[in-house]
Biopython code that builds the backbone (N, CA, C, O; Angstrom):
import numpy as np
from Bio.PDB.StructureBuilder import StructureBuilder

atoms = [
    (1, "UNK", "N", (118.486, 81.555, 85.840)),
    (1, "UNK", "CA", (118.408, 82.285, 87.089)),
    (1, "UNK", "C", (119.470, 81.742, 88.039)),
    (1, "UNK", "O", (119.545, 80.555, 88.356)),
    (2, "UNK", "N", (120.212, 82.621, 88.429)),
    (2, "UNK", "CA", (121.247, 82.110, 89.307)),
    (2, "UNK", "C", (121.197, 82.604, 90.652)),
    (2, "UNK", "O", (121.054, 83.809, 90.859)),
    (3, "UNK", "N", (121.321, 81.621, 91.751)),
    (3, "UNK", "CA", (121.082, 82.053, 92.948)),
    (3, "UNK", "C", (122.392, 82.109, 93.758)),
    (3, "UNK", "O", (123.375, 81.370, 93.825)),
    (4, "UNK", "N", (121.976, 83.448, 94.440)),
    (4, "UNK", "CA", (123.441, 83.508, 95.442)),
    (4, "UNK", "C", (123.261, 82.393, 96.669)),
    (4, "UNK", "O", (122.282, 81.750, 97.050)),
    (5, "UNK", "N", (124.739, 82.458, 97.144)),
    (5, "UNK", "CA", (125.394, 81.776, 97.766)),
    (5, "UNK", "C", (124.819, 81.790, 98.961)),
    (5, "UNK", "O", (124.277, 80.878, 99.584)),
    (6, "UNK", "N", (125.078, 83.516, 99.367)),
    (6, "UNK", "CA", (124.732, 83.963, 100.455)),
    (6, "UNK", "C", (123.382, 83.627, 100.997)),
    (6, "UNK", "O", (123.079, 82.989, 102.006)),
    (7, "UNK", "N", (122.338, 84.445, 99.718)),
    (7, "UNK", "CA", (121.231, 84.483, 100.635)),
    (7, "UNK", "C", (120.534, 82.490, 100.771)),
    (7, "UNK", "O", (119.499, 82.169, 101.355)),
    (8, "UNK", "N", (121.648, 81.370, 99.932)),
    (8, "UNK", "CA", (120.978, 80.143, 100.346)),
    (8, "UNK", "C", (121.534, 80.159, 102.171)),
    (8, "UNK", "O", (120.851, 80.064, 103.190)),
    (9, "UNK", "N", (122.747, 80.289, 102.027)),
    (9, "UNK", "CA", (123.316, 80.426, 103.622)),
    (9, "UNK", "C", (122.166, 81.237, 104.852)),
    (9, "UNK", "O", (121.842, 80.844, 105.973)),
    (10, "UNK", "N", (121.774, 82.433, 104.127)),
    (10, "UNK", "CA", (120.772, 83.183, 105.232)),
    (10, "UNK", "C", (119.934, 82.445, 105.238)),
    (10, "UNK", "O", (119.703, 82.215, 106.425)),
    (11, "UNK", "N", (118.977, 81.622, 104.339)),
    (11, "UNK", "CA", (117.692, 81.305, 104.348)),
    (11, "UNK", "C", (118.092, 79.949, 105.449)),
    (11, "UNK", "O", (117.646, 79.797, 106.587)),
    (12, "UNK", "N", (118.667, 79.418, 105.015)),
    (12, "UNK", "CA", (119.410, 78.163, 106.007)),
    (12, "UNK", "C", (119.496, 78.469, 107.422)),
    (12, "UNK", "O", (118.968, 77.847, 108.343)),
    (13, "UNK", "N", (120.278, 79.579, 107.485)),
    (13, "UNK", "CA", (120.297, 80.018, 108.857)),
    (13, "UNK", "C", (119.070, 80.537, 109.603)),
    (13, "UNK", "O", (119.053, 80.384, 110.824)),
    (14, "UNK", "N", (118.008, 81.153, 108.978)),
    (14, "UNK", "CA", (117.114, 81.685, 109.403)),
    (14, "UNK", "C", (116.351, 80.356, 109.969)),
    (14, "UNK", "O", (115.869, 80.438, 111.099)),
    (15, "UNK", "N", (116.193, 78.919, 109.111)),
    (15, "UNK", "CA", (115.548, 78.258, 108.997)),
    (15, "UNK", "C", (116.205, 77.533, 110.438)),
    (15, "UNK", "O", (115.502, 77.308, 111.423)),
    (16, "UNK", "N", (117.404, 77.275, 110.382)),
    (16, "UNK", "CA", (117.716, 76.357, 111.737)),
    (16, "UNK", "C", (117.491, 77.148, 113.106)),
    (16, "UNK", "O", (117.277, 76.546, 114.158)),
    (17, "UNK", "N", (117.569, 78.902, 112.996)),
    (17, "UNK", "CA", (116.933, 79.547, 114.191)),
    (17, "UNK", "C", (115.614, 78.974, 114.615)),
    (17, "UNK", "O", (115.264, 78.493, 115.693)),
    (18, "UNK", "N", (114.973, 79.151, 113.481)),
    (18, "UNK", "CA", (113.390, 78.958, 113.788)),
    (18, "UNK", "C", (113.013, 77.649, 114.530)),
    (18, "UNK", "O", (112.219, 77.556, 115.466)),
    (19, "UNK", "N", (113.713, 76.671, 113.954)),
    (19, "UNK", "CA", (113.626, 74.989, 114.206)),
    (19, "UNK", "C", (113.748, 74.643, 115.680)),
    (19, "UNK", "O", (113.077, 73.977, 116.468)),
    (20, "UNK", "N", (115.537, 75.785, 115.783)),
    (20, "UNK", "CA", (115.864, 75.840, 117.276)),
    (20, "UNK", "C", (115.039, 75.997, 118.350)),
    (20, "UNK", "O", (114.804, 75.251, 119.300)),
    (21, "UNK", "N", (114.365, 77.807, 117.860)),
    (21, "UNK", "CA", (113.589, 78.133, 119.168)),
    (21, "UNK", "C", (112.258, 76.969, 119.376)),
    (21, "UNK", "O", (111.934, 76.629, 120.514)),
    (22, "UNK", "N", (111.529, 76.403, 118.115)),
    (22, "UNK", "CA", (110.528, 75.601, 118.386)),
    (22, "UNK", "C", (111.346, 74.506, 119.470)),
    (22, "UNK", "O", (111.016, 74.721, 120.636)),
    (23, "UNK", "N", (112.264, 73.470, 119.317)),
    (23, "UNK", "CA", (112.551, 72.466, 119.758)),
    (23, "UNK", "C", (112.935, 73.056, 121.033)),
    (23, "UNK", "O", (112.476, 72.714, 122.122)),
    (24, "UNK", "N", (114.008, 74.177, 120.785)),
    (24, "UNK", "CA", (114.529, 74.829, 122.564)),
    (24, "UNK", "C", (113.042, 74.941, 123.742)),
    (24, "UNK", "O", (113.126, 74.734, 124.953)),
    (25, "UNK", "N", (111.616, 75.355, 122.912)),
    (25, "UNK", "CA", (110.806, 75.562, 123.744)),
    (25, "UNK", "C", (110.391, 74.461, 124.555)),
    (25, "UNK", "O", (110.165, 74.365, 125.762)),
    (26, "UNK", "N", (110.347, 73.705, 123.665)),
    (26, "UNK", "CA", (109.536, 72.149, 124.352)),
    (26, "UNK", "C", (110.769, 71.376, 125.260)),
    (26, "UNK", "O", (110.300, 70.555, 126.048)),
    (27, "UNK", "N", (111.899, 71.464, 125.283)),
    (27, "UNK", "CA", (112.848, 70.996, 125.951)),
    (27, "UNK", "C", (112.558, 72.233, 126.891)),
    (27, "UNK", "O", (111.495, 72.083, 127.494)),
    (28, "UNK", "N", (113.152, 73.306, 127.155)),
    (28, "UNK", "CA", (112.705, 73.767, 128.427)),
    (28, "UNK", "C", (111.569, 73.505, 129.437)),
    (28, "UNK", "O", (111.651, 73.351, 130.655)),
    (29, "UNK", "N", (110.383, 73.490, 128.551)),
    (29, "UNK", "CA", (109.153, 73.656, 129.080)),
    (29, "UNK", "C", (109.473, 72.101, 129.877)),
    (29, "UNK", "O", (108.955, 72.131, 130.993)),
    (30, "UNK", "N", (110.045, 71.022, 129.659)),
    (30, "UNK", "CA", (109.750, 69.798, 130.679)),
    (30, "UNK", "C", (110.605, 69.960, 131.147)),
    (30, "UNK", "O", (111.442, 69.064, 131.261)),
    (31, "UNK", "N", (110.794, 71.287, 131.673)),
    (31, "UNK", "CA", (111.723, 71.104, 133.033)),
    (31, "UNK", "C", (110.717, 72.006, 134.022)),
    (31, "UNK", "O", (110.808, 72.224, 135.230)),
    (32, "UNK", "N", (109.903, 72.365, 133.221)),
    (32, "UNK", "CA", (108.774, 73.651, 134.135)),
    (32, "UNK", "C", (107.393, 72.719, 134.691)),
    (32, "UNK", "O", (106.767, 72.008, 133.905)),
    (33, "UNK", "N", (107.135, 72.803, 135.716)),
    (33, "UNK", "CA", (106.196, 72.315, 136.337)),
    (33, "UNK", "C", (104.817, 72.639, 136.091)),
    (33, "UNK", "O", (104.384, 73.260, 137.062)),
    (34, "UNK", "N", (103.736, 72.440, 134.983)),
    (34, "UNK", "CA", (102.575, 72.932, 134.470)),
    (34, "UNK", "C", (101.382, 73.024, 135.665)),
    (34, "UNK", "O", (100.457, 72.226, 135.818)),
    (35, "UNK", "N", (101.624, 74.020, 136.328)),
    (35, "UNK", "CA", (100.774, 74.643, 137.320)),
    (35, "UNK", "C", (99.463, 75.140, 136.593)),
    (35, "UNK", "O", (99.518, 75.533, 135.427)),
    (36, "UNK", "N", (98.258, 75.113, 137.326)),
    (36, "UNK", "CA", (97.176, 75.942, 136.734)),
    (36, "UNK", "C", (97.751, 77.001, 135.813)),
    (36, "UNK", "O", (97.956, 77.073, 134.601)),
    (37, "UNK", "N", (97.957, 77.909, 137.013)),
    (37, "UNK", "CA", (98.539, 79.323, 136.641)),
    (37, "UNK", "C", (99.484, 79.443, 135.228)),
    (37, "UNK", "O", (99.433, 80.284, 134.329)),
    (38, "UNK", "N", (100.426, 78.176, 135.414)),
    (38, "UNK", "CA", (101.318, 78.491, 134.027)),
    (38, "UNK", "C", (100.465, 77.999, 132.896)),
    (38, "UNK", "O", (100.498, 78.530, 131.786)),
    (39, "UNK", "N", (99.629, 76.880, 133.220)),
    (39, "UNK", "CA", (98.681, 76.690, 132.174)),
    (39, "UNK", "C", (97.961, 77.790, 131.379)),
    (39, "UNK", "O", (98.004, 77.971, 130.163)),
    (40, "UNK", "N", (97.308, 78.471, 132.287)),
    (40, "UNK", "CA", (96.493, 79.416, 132.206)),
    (40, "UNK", "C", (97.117, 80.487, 131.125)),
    (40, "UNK", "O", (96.400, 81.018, 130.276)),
    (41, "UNK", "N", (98.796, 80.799, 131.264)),
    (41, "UNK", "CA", (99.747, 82.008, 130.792)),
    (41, "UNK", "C", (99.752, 81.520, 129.635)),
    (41, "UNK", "O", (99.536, 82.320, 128.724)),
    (42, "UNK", "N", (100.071, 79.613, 129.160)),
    (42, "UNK", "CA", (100.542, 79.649, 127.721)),
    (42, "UNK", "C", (99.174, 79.364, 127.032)),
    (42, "UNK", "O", (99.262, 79.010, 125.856)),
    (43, "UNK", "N", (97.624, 79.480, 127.693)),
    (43, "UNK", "CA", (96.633, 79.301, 126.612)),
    (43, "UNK", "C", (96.468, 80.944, 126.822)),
    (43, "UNK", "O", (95.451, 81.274, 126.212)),
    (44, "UNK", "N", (96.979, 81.899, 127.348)),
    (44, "UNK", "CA", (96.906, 83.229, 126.559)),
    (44, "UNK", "C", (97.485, 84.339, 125.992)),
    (44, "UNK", "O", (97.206, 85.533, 125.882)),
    (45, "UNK", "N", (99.037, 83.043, 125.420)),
    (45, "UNK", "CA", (99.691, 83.650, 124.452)),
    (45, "UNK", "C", (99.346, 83.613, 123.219)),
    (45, "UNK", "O", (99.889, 84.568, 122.664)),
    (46, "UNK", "N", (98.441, 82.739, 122.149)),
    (46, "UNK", "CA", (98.181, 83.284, 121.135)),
    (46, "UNK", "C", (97.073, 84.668, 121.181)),
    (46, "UNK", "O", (96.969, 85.493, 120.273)),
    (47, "UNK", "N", (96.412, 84.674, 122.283)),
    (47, "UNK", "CA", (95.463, 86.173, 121.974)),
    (47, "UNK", "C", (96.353, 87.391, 122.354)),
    (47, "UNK", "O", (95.918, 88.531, 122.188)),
    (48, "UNK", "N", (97.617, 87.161, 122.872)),
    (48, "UNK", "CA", (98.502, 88.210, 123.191)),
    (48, "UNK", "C", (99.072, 88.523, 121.838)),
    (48, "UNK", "O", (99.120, 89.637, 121.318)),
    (49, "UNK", "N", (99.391, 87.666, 121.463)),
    (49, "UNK", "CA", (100.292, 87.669, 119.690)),
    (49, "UNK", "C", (99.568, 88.281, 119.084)),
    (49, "UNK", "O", (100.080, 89.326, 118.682)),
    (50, "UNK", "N", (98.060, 88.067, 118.660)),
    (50, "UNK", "CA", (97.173, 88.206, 117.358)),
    (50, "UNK", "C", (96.733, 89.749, 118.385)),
    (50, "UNK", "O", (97.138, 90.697, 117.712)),
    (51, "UNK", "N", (96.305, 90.103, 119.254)),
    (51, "UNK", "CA", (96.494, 91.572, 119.589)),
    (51, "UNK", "C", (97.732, 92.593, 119.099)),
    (51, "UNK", "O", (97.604, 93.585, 118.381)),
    (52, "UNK", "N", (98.960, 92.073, 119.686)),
    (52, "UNK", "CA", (99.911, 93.187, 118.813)),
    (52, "UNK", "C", (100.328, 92.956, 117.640)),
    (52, "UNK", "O", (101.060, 93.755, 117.056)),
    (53, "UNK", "N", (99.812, 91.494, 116.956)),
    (53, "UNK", "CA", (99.785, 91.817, 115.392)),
    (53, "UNK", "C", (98.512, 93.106, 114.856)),
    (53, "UNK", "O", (98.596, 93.900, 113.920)),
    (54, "UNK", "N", (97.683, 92.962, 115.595)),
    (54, "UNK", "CA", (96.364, 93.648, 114.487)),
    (54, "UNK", "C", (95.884, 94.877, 115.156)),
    (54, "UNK", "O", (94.876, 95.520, 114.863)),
    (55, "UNK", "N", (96.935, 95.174, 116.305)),
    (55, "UNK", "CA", (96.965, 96.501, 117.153)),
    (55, "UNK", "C", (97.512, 97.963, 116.178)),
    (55, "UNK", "O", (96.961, 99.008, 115.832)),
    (56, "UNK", "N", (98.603, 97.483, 116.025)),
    (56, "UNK", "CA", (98.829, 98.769, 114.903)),
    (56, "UNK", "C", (98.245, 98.916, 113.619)),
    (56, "UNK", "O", (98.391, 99.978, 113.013)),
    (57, "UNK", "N", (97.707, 98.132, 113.215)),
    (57, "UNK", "CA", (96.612, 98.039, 111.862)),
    (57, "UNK", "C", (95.236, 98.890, 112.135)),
    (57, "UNK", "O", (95.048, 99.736, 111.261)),
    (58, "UNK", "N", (94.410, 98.854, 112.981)),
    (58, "UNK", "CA", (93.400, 99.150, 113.474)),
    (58, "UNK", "C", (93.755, 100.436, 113.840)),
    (58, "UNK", "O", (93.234, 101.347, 113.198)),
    (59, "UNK", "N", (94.797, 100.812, 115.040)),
    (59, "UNK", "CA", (95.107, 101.759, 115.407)),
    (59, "UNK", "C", (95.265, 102.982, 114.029)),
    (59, "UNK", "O", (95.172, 104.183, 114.283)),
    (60, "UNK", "N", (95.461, 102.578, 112.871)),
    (60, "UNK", "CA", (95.995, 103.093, 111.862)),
    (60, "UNK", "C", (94.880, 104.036, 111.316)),
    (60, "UNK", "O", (95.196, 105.105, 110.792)),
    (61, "UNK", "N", (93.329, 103.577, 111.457)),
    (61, "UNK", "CA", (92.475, 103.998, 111.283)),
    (61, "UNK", "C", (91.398, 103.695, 110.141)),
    (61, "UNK", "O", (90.259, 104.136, 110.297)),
    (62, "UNK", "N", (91.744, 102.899, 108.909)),
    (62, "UNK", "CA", (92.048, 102.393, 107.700)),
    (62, "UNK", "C", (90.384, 101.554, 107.516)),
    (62, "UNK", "O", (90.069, 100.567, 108.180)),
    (63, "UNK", "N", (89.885, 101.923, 106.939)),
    (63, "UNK", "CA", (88.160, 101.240, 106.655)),
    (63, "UNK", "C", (88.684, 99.366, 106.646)),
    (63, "UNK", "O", (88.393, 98.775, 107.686)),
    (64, "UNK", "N", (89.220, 98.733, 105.822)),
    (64, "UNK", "CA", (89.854, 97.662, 105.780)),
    (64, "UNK", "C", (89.609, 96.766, 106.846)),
    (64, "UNK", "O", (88.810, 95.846, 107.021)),
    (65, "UNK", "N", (90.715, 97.400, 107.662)),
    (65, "UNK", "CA", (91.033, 96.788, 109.166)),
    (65, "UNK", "C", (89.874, 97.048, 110.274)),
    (65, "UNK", "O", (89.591, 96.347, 111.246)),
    (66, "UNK", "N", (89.456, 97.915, 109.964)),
    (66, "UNK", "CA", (88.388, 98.415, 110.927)),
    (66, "UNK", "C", (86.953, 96.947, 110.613)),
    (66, "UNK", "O", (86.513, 96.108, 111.399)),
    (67, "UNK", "N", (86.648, 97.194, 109.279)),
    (67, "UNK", "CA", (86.007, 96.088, 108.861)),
    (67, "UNK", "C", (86.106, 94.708, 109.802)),
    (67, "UNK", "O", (85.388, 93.977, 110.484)),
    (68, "UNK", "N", (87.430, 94.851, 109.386)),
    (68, "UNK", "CA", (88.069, 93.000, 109.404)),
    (68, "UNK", "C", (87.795, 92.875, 111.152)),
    (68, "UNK", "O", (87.164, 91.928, 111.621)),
    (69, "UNK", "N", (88.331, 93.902, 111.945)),
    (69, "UNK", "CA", (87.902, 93.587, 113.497)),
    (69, "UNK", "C", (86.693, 93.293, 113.546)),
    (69, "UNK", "O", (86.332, 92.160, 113.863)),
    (70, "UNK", "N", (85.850, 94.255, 113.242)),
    (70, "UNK", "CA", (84.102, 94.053, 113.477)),
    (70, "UNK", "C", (84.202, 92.713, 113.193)),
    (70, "UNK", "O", (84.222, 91.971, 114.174)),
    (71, "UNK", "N", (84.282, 92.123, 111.912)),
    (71, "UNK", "CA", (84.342, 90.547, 111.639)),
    (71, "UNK", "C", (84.457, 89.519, 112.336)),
    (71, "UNK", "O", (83.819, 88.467, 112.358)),
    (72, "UNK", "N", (86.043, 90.204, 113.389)),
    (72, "UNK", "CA", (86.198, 89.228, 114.025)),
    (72, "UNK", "C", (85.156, 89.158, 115.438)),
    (72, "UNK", "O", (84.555, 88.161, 115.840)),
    (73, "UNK", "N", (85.154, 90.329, 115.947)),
    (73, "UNK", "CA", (84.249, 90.279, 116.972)),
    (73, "UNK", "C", (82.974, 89.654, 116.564)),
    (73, "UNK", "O", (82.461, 89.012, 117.480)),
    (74, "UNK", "N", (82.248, 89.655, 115.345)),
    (74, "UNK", "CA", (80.855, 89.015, 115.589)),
    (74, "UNK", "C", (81.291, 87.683, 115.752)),
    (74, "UNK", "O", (81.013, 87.015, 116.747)),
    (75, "UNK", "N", (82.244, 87.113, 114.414)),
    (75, "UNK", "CA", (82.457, 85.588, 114.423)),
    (75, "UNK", "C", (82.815, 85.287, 115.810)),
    (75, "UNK", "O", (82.277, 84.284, 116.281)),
    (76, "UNK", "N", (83.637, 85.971, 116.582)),
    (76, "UNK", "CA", (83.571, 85.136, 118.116)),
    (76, "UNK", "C", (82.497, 85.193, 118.392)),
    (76, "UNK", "O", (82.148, 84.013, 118.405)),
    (77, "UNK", "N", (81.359, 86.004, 118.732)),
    (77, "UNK", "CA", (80.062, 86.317, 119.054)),
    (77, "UNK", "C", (79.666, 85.081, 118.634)),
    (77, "UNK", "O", (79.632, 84.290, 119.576)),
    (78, "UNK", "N", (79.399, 84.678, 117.740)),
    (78, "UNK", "CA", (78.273, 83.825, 116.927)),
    (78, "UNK", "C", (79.282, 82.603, 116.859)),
    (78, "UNK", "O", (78.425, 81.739, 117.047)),
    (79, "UNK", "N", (80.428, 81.898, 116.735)),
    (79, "UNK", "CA", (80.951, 80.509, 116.379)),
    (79, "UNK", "C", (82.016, 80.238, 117.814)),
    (79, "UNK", "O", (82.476, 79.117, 118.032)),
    (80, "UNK", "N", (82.260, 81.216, 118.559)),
    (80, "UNK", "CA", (83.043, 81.245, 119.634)),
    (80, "UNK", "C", (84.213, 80.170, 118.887)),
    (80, "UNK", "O", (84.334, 79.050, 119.383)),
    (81, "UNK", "N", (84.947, 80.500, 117.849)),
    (81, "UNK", "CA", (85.616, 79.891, 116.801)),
    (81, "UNK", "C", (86.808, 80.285, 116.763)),
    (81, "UNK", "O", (86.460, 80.963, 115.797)),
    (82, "UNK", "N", (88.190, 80.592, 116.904)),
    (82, "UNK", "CA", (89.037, 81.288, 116.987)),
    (82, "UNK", "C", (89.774, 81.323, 115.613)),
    (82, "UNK", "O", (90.468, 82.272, 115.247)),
    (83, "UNK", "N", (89.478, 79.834, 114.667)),
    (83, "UNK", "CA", (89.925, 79.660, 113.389)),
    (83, "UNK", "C", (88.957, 80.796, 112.237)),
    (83, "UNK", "O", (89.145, 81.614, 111.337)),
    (84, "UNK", "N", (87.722, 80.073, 113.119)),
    (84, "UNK", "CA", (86.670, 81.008, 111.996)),
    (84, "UNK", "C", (86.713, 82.345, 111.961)),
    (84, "UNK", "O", (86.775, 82.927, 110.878)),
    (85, "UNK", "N", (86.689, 82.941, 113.012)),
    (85, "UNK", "CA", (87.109, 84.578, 113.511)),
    (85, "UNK", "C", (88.078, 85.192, 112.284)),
    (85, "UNK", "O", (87.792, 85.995, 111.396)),
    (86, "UNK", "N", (89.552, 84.379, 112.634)),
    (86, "UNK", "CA", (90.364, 84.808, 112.073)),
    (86, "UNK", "C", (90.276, 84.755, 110.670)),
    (86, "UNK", "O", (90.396, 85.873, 110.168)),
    (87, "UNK", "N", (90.163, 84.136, 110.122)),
    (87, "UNK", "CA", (89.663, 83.471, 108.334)),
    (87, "UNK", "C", (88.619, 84.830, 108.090)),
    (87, "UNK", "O", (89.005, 85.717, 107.329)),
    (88, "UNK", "N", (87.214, 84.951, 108.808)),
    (88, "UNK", "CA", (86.837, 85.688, 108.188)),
    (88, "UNK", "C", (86.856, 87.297, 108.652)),
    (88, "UNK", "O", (86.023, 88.149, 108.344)),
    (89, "UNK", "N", (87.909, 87.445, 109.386)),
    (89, "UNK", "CA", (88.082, 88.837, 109.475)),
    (89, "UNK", "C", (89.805, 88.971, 108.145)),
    (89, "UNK", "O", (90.221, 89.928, 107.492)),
    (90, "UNK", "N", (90.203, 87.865, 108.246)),
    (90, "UNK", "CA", (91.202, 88.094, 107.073)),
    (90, "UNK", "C", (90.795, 88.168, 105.430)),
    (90, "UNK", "O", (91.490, 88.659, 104.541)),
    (91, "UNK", "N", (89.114, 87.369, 105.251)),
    (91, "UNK", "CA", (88.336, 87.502, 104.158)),
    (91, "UNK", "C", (87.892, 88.511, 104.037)),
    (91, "UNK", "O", (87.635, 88.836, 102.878)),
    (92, "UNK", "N", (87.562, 89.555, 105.204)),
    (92, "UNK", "CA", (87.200, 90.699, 105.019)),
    (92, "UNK", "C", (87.936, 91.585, 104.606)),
    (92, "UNK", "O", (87.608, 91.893, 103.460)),
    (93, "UNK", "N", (88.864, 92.213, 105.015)),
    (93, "UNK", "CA", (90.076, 93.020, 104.845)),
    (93, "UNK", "C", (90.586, 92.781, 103.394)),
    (93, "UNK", "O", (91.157, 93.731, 102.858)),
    (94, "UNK", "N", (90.458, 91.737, 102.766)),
    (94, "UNK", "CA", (90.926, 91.049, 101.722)),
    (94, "UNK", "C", (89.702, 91.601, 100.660)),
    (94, "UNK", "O", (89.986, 91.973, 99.521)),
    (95, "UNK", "N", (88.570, 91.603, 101.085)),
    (95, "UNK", "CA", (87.594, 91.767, 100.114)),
    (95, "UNK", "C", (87.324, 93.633, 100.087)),
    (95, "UNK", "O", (86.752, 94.164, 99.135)),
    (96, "UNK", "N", (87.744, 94.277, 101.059)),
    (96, "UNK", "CA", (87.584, 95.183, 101.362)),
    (96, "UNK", "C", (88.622, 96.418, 100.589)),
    (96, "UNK", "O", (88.379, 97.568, 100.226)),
    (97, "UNK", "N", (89.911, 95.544, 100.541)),
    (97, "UNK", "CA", (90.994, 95.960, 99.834)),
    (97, "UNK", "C", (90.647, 95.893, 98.343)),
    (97, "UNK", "O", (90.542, 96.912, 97.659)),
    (98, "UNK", "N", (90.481, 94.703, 97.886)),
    (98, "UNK", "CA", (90.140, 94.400, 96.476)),
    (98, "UNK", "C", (88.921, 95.690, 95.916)),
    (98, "UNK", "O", (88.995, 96.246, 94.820)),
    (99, "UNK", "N", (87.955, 95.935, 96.856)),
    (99, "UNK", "CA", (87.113, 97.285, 96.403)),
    (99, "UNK", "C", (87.776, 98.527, 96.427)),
    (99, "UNK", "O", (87.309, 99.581, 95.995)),
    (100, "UNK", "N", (88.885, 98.369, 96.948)),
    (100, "UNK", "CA", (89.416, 99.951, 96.696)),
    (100, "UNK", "C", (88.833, 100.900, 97.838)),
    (100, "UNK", "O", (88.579, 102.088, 97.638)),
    (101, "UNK", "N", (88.607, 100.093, 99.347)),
    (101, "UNK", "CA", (88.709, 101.026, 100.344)),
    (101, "UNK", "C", (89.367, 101.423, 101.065)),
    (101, "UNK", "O", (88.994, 102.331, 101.807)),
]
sb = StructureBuilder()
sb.init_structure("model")
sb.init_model(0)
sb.init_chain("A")
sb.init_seg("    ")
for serial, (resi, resn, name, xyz) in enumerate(atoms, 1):
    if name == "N":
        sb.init_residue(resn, " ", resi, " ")
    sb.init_atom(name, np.array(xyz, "f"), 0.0, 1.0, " ", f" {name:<3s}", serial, name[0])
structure = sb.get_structure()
């Protein structure tokens, strides 16, 4: 199996973007003054993310996804868990698929 040149160069490159923006974030951020308020903004960027990830899925209409939300809504209900939520609304969708719905 022989691998191109190129795509080792893209994967490389993709990889030092990624590295960048992580390290660029945390160097900016200590120049930003952690106010309530900004506090407040970066503990509700992962529920901003995992909304327009699983926004067009749902929106789609699809038994699956529909499942997998309900999932997640009880598991917050019941473990107020954000790991557990996610795991088992992704076990759902997963098990849901495998039946052929």
């Amino acid at each position: 199996m022989k691998i191109d040149t190129v795509f080792l160069v893209a994967v490389a490159a993709m990889a030092l973007a990624s590295y960048a923006c992580r390290v660029g974030g945390y160097v900016l951020m200590g120049y930003i003054p952690i106010t309530p308020r900004v506090q407040a903004a970066l503990k509700a960027i992962p529920l901003g993310v995992m909304i327009g990830i699983v926004t067009p899925s749902v929106a789609a209409g699809r038994v699956p996804e529909i499942a997998g939300l309900a999932a997640v809504v009880a598991a917050m209900k019941l473990t107020r868990n954000d790991l557990v939520a996610a795991l088992g609304g992704a076990a759902i969708v997963a098990l849901c698929r495998w039946a052929g719905l």
